[in-house]
Each structure stands twice: as C-alpha cells, then as structure tokens.
C-alpha positions in Angstrom: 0.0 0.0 0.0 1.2 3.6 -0.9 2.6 5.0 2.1 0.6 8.5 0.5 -2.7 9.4 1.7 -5.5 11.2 1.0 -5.5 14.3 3.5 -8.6 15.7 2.3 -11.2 13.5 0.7 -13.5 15.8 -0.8 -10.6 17.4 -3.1 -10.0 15.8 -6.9 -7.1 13.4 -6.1 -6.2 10.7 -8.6 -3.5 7.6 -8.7 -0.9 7.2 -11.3 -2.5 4.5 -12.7 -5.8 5.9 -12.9 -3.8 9.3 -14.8 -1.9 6.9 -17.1 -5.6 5.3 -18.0 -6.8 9.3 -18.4 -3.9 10.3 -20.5 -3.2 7.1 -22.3 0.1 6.8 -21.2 2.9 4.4 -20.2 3.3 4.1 -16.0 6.9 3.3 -14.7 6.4 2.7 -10.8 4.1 2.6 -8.3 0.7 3.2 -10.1 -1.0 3.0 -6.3 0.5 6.5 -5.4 -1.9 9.0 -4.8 -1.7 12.4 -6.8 -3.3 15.6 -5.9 -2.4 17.8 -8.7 0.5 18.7 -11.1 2.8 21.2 -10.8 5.8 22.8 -13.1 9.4 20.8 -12.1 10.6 23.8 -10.2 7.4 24.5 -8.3 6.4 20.8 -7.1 4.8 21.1 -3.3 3.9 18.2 -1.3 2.2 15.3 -3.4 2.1 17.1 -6.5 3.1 15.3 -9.9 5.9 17.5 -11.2 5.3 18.2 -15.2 7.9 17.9 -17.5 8.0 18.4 -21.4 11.4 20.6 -21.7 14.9 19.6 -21.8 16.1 23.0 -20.6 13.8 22.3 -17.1 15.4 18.6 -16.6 18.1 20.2 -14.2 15.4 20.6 -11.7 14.2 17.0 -11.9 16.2 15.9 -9.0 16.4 18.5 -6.3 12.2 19.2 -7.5 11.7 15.8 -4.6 8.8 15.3 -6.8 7.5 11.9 -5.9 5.8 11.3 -9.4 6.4 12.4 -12.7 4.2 13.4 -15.9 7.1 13.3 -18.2 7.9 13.6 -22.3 9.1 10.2 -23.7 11.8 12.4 -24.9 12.9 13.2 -21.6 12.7 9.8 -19.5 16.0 9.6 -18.6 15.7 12.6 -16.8 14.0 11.2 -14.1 15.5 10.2 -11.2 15.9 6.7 -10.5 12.6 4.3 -9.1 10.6 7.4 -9.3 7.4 6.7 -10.4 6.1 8.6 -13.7 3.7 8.7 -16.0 5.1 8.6 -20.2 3.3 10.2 -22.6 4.1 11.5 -26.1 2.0 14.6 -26.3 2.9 16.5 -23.2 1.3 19.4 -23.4 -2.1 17.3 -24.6 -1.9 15.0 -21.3 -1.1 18.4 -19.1 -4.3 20.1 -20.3 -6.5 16.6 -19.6 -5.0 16.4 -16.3 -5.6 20.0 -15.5 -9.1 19.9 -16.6 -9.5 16.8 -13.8 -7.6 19.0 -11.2 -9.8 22.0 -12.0 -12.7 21.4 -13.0 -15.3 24.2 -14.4 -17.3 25.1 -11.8 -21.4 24.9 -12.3 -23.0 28.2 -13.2 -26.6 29.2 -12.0 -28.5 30.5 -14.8 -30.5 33.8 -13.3 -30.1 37.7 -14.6 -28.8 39.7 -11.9 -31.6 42.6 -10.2 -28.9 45.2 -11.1 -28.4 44.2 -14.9 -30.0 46.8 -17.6 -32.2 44.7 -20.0 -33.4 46.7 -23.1 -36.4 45.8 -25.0 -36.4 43.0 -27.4 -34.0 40.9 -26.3 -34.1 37.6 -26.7 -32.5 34.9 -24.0 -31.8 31.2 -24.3 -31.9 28.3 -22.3 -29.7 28.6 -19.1 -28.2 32.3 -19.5 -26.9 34.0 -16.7 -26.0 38.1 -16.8 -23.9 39.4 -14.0 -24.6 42.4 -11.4 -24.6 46.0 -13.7 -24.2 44.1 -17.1 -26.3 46.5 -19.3 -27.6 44.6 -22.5 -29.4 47.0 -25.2 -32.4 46.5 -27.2 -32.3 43.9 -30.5 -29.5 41.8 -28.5 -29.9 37.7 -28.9 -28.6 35.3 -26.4 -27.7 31.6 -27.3 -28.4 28.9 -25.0 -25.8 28.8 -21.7 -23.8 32.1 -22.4 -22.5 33.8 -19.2 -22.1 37.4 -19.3 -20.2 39.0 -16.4 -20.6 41.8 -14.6 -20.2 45.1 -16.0 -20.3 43.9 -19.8 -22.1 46.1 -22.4 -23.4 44.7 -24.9 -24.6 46.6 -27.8 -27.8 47.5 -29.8 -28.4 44.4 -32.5 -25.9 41.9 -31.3 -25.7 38.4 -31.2 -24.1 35.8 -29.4 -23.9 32.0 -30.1 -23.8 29.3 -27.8 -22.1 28.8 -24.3 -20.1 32.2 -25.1 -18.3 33.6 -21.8 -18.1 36.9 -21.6 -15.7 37.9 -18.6 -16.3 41.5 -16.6 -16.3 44.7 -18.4 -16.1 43.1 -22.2 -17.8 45.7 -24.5 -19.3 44.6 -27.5 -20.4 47.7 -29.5 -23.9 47.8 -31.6 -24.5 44.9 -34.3 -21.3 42.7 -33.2 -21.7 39.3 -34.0 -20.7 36.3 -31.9 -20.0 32.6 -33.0 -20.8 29.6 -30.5 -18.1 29.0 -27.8 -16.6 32.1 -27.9 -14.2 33.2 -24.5 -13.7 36.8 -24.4 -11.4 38.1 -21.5 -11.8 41.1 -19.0 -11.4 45.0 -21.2 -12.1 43.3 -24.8 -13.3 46.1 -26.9 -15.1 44.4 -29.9 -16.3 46.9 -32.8 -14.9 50.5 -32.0 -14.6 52.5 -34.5 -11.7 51.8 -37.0 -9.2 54.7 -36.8 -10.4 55.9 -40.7 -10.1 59.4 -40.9 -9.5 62.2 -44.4 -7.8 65.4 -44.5 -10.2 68.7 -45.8 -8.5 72.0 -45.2 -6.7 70.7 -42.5 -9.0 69.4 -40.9 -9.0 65.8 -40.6 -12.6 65.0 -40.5 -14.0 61.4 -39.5 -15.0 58.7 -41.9 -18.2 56.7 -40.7 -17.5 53.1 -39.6 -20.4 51.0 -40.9 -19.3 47.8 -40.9 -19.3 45.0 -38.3 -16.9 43.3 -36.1 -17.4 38.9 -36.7 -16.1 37.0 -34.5 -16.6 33.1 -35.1 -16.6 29.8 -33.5 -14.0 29.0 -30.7 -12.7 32.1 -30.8 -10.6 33.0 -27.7 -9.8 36.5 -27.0 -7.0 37.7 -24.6 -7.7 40.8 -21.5 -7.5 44.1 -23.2 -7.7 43.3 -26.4 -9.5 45.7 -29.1 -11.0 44.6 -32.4 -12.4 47.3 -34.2 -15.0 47.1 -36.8 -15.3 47.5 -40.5 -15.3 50.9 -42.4 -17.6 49.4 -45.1 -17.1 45.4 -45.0 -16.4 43.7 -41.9 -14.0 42.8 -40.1 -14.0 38.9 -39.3 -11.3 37.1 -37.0 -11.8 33.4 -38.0 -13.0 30.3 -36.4 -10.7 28.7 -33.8 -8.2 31.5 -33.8 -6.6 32.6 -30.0 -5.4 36.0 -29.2 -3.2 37.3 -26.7 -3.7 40.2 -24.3 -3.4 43.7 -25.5 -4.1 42.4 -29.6 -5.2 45.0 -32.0 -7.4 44.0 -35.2 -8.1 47.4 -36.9 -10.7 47.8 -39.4 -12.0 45.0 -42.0 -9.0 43.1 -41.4 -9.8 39.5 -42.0 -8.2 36.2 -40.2 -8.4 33.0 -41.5 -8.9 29.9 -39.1 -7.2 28.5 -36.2 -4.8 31.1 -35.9 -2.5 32.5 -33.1 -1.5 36.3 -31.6 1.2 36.7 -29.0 0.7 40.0 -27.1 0.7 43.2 -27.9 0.4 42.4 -31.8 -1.2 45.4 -34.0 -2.6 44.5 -37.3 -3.2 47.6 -39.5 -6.4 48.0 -41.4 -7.1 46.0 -45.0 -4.8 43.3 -44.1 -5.9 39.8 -44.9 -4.3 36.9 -42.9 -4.5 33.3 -43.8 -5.4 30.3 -42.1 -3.3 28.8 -39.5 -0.9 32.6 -38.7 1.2 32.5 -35.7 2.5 36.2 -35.0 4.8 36.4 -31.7 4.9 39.0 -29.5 5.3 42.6 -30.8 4.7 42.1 -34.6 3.7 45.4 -36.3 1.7 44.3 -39.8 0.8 47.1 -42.0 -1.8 47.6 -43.6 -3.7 46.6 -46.8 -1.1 43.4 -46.7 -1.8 39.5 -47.3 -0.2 37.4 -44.8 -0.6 33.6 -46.9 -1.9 30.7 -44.8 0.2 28.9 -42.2 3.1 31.9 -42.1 5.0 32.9 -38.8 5.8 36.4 -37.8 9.0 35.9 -35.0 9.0 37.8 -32.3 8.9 42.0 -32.9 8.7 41.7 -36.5 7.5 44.5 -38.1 5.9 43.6 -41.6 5.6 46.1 -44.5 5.0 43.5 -47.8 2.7 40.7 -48.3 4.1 37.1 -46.8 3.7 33.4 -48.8 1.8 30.9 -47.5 4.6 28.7 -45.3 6.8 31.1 -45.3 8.9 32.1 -41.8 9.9 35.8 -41.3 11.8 38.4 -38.5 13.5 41.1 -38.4 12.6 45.4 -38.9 11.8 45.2 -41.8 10.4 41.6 -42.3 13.1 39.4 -44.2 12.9 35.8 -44.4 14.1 34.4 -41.5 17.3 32.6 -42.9 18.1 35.4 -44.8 17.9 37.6 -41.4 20.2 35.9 -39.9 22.6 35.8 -42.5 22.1 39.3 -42.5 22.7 39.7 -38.7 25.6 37.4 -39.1 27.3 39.8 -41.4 26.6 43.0 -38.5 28.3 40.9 -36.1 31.3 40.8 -38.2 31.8 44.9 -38.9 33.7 45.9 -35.5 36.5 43.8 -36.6 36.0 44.2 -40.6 36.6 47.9 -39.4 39.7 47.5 -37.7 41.3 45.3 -40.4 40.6 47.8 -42.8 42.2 50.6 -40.8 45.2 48.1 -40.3 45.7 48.1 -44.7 45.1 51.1 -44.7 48.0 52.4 -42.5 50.1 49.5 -44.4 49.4 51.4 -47.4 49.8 54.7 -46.5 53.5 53.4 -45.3 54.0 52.3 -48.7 53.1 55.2 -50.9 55.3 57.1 -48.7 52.7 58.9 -47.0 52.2 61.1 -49.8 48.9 60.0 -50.5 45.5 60.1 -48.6 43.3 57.5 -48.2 39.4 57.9 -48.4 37.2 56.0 -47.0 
C-alpha cells in the first residue's frame, strides 16, 4: 500500500494508474501513489506530480523531490531513478487533460442579476446568466448557456452563439456578432470604431465606420484586447483562432482559421491573414497586406510587404528568416571588418610614402 494518503477526501485526487488510464500513457512505478495535482518541475509542493516536457527544465528534476512524474518520452531519462512517472508523447495534450480533472469548471446558476439593464427585445436562451450592472441593449440575442459578467455592455443588434463567456467589463459595440463558444477576457473592446479618418482644409474630419466586427466559433480573445469594426465590410477574426492580451485587429482586417497572436500584436487596417498565422509577440503588420496561410511572424517583427503561405519571417523590416540571420551574421562581423581595414590602410599609406591620402 502507498505510504501516500488522502489528507482531504472531498478534493480531486487521482493515482498514477488511474492518470496513465486518463492520458493514455505508459506508468513506470508505483501506479497506487496518490496524486493531488500537477505542478511545473521547479514549483512541485507536497504530493504534486511534477510536469515535464522541456529539456532545458530537466536540471530541476532531481532537487524538484517530486515523488511522481508526468514526463515527455523524450525526456525519460531525466528522471531520477525508481521514481514513479507517468510517459506520454504529447505532453502538453496529457497536461491540459489532467488540469481539466484538477480544475474542473465550476457549475454556473442561470439567473439575470436585479442590477443588470435589459433593453427591449432581447431575446434569452436556455440557461443564461448576466452578472450584477451588465447592461444589454435592445435587438441583443442570447444563445443557450452564455454567461455574461458583470459590467459587460453589450450593444444594440448583437448576437451571441452558444455557451459564449463573456468575462467582466467586455464591451461589444452595436450589431457585433458572436459565434458559439466564444471566450472573451476582461477590457475586450469588440467593434470600436476603426481609426479611418481624411484630410479637408486641414481638418481631418471622420469617416463613418459602418461595418461590423465577426467574431466566429471557438474564438478566444485575450484581457485588453480591441478589435475594431469594418469601415464598409467587416471585419472577421476566423473560427478557432486565439489571441493574446493587449491584440489590435483594426478595421475590415480579416483572419483566416485556427490562428494565433502573442501580445501586444497590432494588425493595421485591410490586411488579410491566412489560415493557421502564428504572430509572436510585438509584430507590427501594415496595412492593406496578405499574410498567406500557415506563415510565422517571429517575435517584434515588423511587416511592411505581403508574406507566402509557409513562409517564416523576423526582423525590422520583415526578411525571411534565414536570410535575417545571415544578414545579422554579417553585422556581427563589422567591429573587426573595421579595424582590419584601418590596419591596410595604414600599411598602405607606409608604402606610398605617405604622400597620398586615403578615403574612406
């Protein structure tokens, strides 16, 4: 018997053996040891399973004391010796199953709060709740099981799908539309007016913003984010795709599916991105650009020309990414390309004498 036991009953616990069953992976050890959760290598507390899935963590596998192990097949060896783990070949898919056991969604109560604003017209499903001072204005429709928190606005003519969450103080401006399972973070501006503005006299005077902002199924928007809506078209970010906090989407830019925006991204008006993007952190894109399906943007890469499909790219401006760092490469070598060529050239100044001068 597992000299482990369950200190508090009514919390999830789990034994390797029934996490190897969850996970479909390979247990080495005692599958009898009891598990109360899963924490990162460095960070493992008591009878925590200690996660591991990067070989630049695996120094902290043996002075972690983690008793248990959910480990990368990659990384086995890493393990200290007759310490029971848990093999898996997708790491980061068994992490997320065995989170999801360890935390489970709580239960919501479907009920409109006394303090919400309802306008007129609106239409509710089955099993939505609306938190305290969450104002909802007339023409709005509500799929089955949405939650919206507290503070949200949402605007005249909307619509939201299915099971949407809506975390506090999201703003949806008038006639956004929503897709089914749609998580949108605390801040999220969706449908402010795209920056679109012409120059009279002077003056520069404001160009109506008449479009709407789409967003469609199993979308996931990051805290802060802002994605304004068309001038004339709309602006559509495209099912499955994930952004980061602090994301901009300016006007009638379109994103295909499934794809991915580290923080603090800004995507300039026009611009059409395939399916399957990734963007790291930082990228500028300008506008009126095509970005082709399945291209990365590295980290701070500021884009001013239209991207292939497959194709990788980095840098200010945006170069191919081999050809960056062949380029950066090459800067690395001018301190000393500088001094060698002061060296000839006081060589062969000494050989003419002096008499002649040497321009650079």
């Amino acid at each position: 018997m597992s000299k482990n036991r369950r200190q508090n009953p009514e919390s999830p616990r789990m034994t390797l053996k029934e996490i190897s069953k969850l996970v479909g992976g390979r247990l080495e050890g005692d599958g009898d040891l009891w598990v109360s959760g899963i924490s990162p290598v460095d960070e493992v507390d008591g009878d925590q399973m200690a996660f591991l899935a990067k070989k630049r963590y695996t120094r902290y596998a043996i002075s972690s004391g983690a008793r248990s192990f959910l480990v990368s097949s990659d990384l086995q060896a890493y393990v200290p010796s007759n310490t029971p783990c848990v093999i898996v070949e997708e790491p980061y898919g068994a992490l997320r199953t065995v989170l999801k056991y360890f935390h489970p969604s709580q239960p919501h109560s479907p009920c409109v709060h006394s303090t919400a604003v309802i306008g007129q017209r609106v239409q509710f499903g089955n099993g939505v709740s609306v938190g305290p001072y969450a104002v909802i204005e007339d023409d709005v429709q509500i799929g089955d099981g949405c939650r919206i928190g507290s503070h949200c606005v949402i605007g005249q003519g909307s619509t939201l799908g299915k099971e949407c969450l809506l975390h506090p103080q999201v703003v949806a401006y008038k006639q956004t539309v929503i897709g089914n399972r749609v998580v949108v973070h605390s801040g999220v501006r969706l449908g402010s007016d795209g920056f679109g503005f012409t120059l009279v006299d002077d003056v520069h005077l404001k160009i109506p913003q008449v479009g709407r902002c789409i967003i469609e199924d199993d979308v996931e928007i990051g805290a802060n984010a802002t994605i304004d809506r068309g001038s004339l078209g709309d602006t559509v970010v495209g099912r499955g795709s994930k952004t980061d906090n602090l994301v901009h989407l300016a006007h009638n830019v379109k994103v295909g599916a499934c794809s991915l925006f580290a923080a603090l991204v800004g995507v300039a008006g026009s611009t059409r991105i395939g399916k399957g993007v990734w963007m790291g952190g930082q990228v500028g894109v300008s506008d009126h650009l095509e970005v082709g399906d399945g291209a990365r943007l590295a980290i701070a890469t500021k884009l001013m020309r239209d991207v292939p499909s497959g194709q990788t790219v980095s840098g200010h401006p945006a170069r191919e990414h081999r050809e960056q760092l062949k380029k950066q490469a090459n800067l690395s070598r001018l301190p000393s390309l500088v001094e060698r060529i002061g060296i000839l050239e006081e060589k062969l100044s000494g050989l003419l004498g002096g008499e002649a001068e040497l321009k650079a």
